[in-house]
N, C-alpha and C positions, 0 to 999 in steps of 0.2 A: 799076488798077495792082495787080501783086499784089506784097508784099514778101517774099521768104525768108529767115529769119537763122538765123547759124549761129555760134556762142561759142565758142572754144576757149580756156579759161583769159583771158587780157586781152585778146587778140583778137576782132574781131567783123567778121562779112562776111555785107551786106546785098545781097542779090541782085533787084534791079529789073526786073519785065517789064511793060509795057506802055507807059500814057503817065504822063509826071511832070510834071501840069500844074496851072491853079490848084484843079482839082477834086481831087486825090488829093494835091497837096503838103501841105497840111495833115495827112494819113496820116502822109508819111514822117516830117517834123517832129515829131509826136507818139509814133513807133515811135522816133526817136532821141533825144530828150528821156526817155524809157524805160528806153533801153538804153545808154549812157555811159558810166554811174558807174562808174568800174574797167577802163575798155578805155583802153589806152594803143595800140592798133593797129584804124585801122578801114579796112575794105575795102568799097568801092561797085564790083559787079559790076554793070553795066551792059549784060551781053552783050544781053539781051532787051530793053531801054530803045528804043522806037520814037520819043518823043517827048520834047522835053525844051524847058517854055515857059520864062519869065521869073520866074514863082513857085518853079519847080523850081528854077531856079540861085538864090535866093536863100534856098533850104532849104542844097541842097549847098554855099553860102557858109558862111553861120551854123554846119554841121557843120566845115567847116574851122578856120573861128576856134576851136570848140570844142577841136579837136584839135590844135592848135597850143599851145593852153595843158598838154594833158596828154598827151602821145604823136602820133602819127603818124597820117596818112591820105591811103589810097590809091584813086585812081579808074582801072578797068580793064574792060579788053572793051567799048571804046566804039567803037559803029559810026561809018562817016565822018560821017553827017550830024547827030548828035550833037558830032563831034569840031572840024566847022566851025563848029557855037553856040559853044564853049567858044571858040575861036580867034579868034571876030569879037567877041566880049564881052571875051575879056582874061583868060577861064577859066584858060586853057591854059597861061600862066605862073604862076599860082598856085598852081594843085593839080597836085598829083604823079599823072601820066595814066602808064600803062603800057598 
């Protein structure tokens, strides 16, 4: 998986390609454990996101709880069959998907 991030002042938008699975969840986990402190707006671009297992949503959990405590988070450019995990787990009423 490769991650792209991009800061604009409190802002952060993490751009995800590949798979988000038990092998590279650990990655993102530790790129956003990183990158937090002072972001009141976070954006999960997902357009390139092929995969997304059961360790993935439970990294993208823990970033929600995260931001919930201190600003906002958004997940976007989610292809359908990404957008069906989210829907059949219960994703999809939790996180703000656009």
């Amino acid at each position: 998986m490769t991650i792209t991030k991009s800061r604009e002042g409190a802002a952060l938008t993490l751009r995800l390609e590949g798979r988000l699975d038990t092998t590279t969840a650990p990655e993102l986990e530790q790129e956003l454990n990183a990158s937090l402190d002072g972001v009141s707006s976070l954006t999960l671009d997902l357009a390139q996101l092929a995969y997304l297992s059961s360790a993935g949503l439970r990294v993208v959990l823990a970033a929600q709880k995260r931001m919930n405590r201190q600003g906002e988070m958004t997940v976007e450019n989610v292809c359908p069959a990404i957008m069906e995990v989210f829907e059949i787990t219960g994703f999809a009423d939790i996180l703000n998907i656009r």
